[in-house]
DOBAFI-810582 format. One record per residue: residue number from 1; residue in three letters; x negated, y, z negated of N, C-alpha, C in turn. Coordinates in Angstrom, 3 decimals. Each point is the difference from the previous one (the first is absolute). Example, Ala and Ser with C-alpha at 12.3 -4.5 7.8 and 13.67 -1.06 7.14 Angstrom:
DOBAFI-810582
R:1:ala:-13.190:-5.690:-7.800:0.890:1.190:0.000:-0.900:1.200:0.000
R:2:ser:0.350:1.050:0.720:-0.820:1.190:-0.060:0.770:1.090:-0.730
//
This chain:
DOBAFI-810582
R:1:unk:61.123:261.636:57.496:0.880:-0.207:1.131:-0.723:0.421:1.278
R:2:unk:0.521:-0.788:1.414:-1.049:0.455:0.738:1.220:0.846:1.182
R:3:unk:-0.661:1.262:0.238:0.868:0.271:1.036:0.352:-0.987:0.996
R:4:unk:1.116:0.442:1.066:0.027:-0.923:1.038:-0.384:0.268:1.088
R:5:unk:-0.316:1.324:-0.186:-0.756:0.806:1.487:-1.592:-0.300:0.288
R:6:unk:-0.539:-0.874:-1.465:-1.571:0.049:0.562:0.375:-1.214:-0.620
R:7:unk:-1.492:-0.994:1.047:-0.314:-1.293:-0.393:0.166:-0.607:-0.964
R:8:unk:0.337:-1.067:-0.497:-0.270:-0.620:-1.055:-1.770:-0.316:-0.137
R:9:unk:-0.440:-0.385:-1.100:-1.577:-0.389:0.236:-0.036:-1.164:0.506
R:10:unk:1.262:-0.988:0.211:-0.333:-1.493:0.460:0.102:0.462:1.528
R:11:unk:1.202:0.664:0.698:-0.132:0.682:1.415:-0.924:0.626:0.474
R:12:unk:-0.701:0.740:-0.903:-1.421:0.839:0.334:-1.165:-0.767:0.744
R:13:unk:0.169:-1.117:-1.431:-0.726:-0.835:0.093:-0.403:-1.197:1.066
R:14:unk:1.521:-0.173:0.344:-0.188:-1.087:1.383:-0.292:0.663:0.998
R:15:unk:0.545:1.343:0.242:0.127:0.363:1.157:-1.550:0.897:0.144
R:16:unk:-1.237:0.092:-0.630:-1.742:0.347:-0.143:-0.339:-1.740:-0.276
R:17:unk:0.765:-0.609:0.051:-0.617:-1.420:0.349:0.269:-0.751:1.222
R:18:unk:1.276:0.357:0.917:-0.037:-0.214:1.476:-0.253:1.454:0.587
R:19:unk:-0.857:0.836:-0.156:-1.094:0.791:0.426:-1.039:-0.682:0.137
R:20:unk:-0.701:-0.528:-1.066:-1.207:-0.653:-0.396:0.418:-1.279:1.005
R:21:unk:0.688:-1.118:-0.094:0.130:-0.909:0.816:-0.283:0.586:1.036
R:22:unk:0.974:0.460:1.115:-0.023:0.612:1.280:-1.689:0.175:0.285
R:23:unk:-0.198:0.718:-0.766:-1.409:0.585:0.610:-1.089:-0.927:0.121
R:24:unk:0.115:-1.331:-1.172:-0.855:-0.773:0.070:-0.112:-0.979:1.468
R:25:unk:1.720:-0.248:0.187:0.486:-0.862:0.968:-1.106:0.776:1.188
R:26:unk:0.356:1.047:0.175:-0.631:0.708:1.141:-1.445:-0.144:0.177
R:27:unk:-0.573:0.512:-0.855:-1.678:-0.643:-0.424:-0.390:-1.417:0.523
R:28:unk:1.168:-0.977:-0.693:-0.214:-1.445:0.030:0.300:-0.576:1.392
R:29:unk:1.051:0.748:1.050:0.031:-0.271:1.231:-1.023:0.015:0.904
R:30:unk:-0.081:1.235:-0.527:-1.988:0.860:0.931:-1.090:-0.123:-0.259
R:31:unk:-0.149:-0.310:-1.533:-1.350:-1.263:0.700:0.287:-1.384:0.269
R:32:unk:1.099:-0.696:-0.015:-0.055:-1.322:0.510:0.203:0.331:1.886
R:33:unk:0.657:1.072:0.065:-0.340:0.505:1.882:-1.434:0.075:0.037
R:34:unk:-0.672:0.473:-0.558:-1.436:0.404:0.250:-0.427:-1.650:-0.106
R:35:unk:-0.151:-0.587:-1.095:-0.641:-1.229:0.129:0.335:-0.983:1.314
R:36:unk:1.147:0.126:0.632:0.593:-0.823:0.742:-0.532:0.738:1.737
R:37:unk:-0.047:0.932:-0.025:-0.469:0.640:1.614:-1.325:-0.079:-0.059
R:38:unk:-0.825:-0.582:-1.233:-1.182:0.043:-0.011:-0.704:-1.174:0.678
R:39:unk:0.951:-1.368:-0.073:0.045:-1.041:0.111:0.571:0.286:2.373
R:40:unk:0.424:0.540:-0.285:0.780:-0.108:1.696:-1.153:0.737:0.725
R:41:unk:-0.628:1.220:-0.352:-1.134:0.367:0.466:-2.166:-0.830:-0.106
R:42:unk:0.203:-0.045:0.789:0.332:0.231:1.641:0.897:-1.612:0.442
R:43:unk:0.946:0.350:0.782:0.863:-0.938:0.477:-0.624:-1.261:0.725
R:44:unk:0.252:-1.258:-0.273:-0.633:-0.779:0.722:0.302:0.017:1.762
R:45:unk:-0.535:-0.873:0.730:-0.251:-0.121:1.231:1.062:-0.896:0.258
R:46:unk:1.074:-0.082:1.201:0.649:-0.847:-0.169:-0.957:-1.902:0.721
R:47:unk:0.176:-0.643:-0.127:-0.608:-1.225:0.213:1.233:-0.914:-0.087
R:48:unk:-0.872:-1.275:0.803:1.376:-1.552:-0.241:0.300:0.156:-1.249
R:49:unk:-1.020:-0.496:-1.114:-0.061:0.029:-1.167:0.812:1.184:-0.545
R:50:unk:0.484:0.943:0.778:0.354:0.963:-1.214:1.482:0.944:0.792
R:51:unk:0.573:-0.664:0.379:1.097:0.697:1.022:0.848:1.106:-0.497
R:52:unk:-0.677:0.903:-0.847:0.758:0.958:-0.569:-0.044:1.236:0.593
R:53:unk:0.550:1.267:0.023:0.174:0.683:0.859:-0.828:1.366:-0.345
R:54:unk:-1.411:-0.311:-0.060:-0.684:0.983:-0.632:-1.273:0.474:0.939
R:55:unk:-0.859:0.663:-0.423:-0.521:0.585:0.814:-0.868:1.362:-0.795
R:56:unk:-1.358:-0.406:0.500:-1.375:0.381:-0.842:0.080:1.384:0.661
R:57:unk:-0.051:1.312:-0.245:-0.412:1.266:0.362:-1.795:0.296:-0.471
R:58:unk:-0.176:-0.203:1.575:-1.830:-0.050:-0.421:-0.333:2.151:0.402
R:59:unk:-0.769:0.398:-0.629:-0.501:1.454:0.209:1.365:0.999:0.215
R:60:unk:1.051:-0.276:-1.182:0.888:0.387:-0.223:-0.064:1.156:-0.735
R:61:unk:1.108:1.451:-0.562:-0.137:0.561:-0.999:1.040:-0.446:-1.013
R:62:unk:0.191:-0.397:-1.579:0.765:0.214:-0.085:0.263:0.720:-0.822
R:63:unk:1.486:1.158:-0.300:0.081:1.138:-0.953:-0.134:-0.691:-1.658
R:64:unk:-0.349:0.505:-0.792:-0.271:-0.655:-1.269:1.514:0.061:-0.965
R:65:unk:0.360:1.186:0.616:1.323:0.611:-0.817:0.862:-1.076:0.650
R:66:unk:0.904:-0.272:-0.923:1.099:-0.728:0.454:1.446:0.512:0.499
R:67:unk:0.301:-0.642:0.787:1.637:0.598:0.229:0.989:-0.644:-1.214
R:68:unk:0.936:0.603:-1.003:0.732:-0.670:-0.973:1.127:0.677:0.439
R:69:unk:0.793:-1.322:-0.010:1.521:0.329:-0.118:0.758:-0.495:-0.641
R:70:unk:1.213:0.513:0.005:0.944:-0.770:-0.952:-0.286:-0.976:-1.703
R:71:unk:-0.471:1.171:-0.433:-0.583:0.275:-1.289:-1.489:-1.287:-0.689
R:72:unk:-0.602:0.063:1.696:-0.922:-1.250:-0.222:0.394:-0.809:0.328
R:73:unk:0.781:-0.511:0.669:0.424:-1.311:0.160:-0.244:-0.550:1.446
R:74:unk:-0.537:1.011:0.806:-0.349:0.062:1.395:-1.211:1.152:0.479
R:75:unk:-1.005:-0.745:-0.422:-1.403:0.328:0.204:-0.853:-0.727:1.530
R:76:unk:-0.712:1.167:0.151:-0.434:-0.221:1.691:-1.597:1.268:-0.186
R:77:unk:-0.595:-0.683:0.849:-1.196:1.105:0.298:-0.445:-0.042:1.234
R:78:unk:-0.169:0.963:0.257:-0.364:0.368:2.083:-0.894:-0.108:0.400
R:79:unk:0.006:-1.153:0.860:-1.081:-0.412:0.843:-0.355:0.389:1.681
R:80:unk:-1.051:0.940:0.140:-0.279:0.947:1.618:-1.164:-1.333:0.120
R:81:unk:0.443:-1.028:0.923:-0.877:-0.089:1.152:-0.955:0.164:0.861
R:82:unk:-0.850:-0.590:0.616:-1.411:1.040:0.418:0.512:0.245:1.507
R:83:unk:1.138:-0.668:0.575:1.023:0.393:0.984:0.392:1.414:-0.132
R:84:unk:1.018:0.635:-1.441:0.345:0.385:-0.350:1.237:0.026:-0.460
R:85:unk:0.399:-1.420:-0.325:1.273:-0.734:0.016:0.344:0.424:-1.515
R:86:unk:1.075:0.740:-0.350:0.145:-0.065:-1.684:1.292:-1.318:0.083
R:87:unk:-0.493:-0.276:-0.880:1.213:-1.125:-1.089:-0.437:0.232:-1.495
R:88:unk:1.394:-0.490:-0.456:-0.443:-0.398:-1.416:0.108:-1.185:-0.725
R:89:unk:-0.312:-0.367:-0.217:-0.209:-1.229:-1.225:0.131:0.080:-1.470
R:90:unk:1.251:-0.852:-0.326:0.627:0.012:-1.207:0.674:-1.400:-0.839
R:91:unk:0.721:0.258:-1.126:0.528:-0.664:-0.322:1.481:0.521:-0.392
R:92:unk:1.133:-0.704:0.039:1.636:0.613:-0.967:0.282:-1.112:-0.530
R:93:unk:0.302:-0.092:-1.182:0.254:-0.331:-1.225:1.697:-0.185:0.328
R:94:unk:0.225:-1.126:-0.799:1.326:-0.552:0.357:0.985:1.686:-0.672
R:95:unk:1.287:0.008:1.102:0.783:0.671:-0.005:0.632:0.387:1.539
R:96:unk:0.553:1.326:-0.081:0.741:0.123:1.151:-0.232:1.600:0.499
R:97:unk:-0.825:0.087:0.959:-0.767:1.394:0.588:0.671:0.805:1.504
R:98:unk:0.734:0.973:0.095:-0.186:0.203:1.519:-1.346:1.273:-0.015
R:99:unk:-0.299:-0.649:1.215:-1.197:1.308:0.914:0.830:0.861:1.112
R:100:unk:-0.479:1.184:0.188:0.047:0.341:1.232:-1.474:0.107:0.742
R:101:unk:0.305:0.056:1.350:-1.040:-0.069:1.034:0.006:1.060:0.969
R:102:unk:-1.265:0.963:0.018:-0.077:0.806:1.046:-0.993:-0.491:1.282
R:103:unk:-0.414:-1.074:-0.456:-0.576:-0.783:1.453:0.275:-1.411:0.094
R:104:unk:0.292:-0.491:1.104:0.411:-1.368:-0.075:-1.320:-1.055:-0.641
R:105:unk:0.738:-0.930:-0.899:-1.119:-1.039:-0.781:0.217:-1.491:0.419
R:106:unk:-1.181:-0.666:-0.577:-0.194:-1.069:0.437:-0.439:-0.961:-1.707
R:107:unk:0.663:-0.393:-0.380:0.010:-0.139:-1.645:-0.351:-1.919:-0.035
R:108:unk:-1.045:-0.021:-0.014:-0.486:-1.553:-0.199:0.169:0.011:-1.893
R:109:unk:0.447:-1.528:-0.310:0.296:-0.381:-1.023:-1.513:-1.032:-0.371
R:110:unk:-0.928:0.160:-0.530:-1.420:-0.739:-0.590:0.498:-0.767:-0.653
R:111:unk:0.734:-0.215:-0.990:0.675:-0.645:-1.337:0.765:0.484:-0.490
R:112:unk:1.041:-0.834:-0.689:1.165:-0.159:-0.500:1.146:0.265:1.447
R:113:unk:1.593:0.528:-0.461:0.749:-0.148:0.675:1.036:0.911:-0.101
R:114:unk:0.717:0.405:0.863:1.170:1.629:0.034:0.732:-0.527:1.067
R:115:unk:1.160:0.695:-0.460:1.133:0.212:0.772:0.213:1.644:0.227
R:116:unk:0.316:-0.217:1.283:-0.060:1.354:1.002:1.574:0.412:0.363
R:117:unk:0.351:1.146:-0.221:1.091:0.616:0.805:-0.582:1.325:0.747
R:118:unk:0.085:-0.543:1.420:-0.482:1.854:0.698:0.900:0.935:-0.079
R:119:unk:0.355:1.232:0.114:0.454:0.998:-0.161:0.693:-0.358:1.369
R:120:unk:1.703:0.223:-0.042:1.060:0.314:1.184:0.141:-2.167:0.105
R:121:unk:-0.293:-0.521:-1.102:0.423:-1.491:0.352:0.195:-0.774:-1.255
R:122:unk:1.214:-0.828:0.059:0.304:-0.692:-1.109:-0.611:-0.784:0.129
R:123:unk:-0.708:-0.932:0.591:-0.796:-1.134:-0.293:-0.889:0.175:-0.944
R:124:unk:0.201:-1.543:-0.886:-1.548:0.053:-0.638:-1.443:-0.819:0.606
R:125:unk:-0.658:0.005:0.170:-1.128:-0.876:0.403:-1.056:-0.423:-1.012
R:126:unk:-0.384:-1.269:-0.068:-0.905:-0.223:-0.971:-1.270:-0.118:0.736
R:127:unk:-0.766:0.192:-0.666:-1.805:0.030:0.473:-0.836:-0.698:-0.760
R:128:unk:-0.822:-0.632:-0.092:-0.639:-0.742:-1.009:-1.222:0.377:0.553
R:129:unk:-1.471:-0.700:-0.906:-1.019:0.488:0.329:-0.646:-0.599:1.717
R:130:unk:-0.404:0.434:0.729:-0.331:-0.133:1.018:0.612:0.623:0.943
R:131:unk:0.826:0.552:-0.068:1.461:0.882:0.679:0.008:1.462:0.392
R:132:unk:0.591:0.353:0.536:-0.740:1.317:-0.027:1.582:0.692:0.639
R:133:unk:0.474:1.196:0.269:1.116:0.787:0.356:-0.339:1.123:0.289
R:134:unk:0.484:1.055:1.267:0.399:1.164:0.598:0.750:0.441:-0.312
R:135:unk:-0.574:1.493:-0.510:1.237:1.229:-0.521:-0.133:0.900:1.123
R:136:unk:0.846:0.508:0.666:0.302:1.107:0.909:-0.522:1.081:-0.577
R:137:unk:-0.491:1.007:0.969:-0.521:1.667:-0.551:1.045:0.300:-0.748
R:138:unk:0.136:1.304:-0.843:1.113:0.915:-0.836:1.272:-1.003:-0.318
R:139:unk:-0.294:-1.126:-0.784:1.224:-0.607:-0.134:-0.044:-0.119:-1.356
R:140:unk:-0.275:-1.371:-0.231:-0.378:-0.885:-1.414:0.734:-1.203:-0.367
R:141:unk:-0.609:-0.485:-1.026:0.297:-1.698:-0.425:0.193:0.480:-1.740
R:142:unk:0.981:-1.254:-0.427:0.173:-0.578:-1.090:-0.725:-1.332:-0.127
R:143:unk:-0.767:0.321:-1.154:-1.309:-1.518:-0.145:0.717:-0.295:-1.741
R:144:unk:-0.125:-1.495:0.119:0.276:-0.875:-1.743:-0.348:-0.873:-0.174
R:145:unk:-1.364:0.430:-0.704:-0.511:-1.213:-0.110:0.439:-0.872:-1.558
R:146:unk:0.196:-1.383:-0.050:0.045:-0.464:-1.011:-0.716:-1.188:-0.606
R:147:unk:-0.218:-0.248:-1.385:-1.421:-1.109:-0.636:-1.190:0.987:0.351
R:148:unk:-0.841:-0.851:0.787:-1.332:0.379:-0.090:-0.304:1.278:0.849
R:149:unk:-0.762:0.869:-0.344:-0.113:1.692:0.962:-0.313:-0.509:1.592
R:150:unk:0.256:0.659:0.510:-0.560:0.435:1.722:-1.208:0.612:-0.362
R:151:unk:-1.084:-0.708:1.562:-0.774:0.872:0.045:0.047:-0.055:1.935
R:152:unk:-0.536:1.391:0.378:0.353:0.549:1.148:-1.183:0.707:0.572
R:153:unk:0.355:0.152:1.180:-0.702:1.029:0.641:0.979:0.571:1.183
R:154:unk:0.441:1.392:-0.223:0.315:1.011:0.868:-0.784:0.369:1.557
R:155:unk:0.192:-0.279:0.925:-0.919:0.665:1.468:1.051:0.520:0.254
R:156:unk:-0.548:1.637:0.202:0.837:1.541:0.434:0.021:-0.501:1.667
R:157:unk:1.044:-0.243:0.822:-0.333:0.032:1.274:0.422:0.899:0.860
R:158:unk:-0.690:0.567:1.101:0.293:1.026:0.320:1.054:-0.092:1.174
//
C-alpha cells in the first residue's frame, strides 16, 4: 500500500521528468540564442538593397556575459561604443514581457515583430521589423511578441 503523504513512483516519476524536460528546454533555448546572435553579429550596413534597421558597431566592446531574463526567454548582451554609447542587442522569444526603465530607450526592432503597451497607456502599438519605439526614463513597456522571436537593439538615451 502506498502512503498518501509521499509520491506515488508514477508521480515521482513524472514530476524528475518535467525537471529533466525544463532544464533541457532551457539548454535547448540557449544555444539556439547563441547560434542565432551569431548570425546578427556583426549587423549589416543598412543599403537600398537591404532597408533593415540595423547597424554595424565597428571598434566596439562587447560584454561576453549575457543579460537573461525571464527564464531565458529574453536574452541581450551589451554593447559600449567607441562613442561610449551602451545598447544592447538581443533577441525575446514569443511571449508576453514587461521591462522597467531607468533611462529613457530607443528600442529598434531588426526582425520579427511585437506589440507594445507603454507603462500609464492602454494603447497597443504594433512594430514590425524596421520600426523602432521610445520608452520614457523610470517608466516601462509591456512587449508580446508572437510566431517568430524579435530581434532588437536597445540605445540607453540620455
Amino acid at each position: 500500500m502506498i502512503d498518501s503523504a509521499v509520491d506515488s513512483p508514477k508521480a515521482a516519476c513524472s514530476r524528475d521528468n518535467d525537471a529533466i524536460r525544463e532544464n533541457i528546454t532551457t539548454r535547448t533555448l540557449i544555444k539556439w540564442y547563441l547560434e542565432r546572435i551569431s548570425r546578427i553579429f556583426p549587423l549589416a550596413k543598412r543599403t537600398p538593397d537591404n532597408d533593415q534597421p540595423s547597424m554595424e558597431f565597428t571598434s566596439a566592446t562587447v560584454k561576453a556575459k549575457a543579460n537573461v531574463y525571464f527564464e531565458g526567454r529574453v536574452i541581450s548582451h551589451t554593447v559600449i561604443t567607441s562613442t561610449g554609447e551602451h545598447k544592447t542587442v538581443g533577441v525575446i522569444l514569443p511571449g508576453s514581457y514587461h521591462f522597467g526603465t531607468g533611462k529613457a530607450e530607443l528600442m529598434e526592432l531588426v526582425d520579427g515583430s511585437a506589440s507594445v503597451v507603454l507603462d500609464g497607456s492602454d494603447e497597443t502599438s504594433e512594430y514590425g521589423s524596421g520600426n523602432s519605439f521610445k520608452v520614457p526614463a523610470n517608466s516601462g513597456f509591456t512587449i508580446t511578441v508572437e510566431g517568430e522571436p524579435c530581434h532588437y537593439i536597445c540605445s540607453f538615451l540620455d
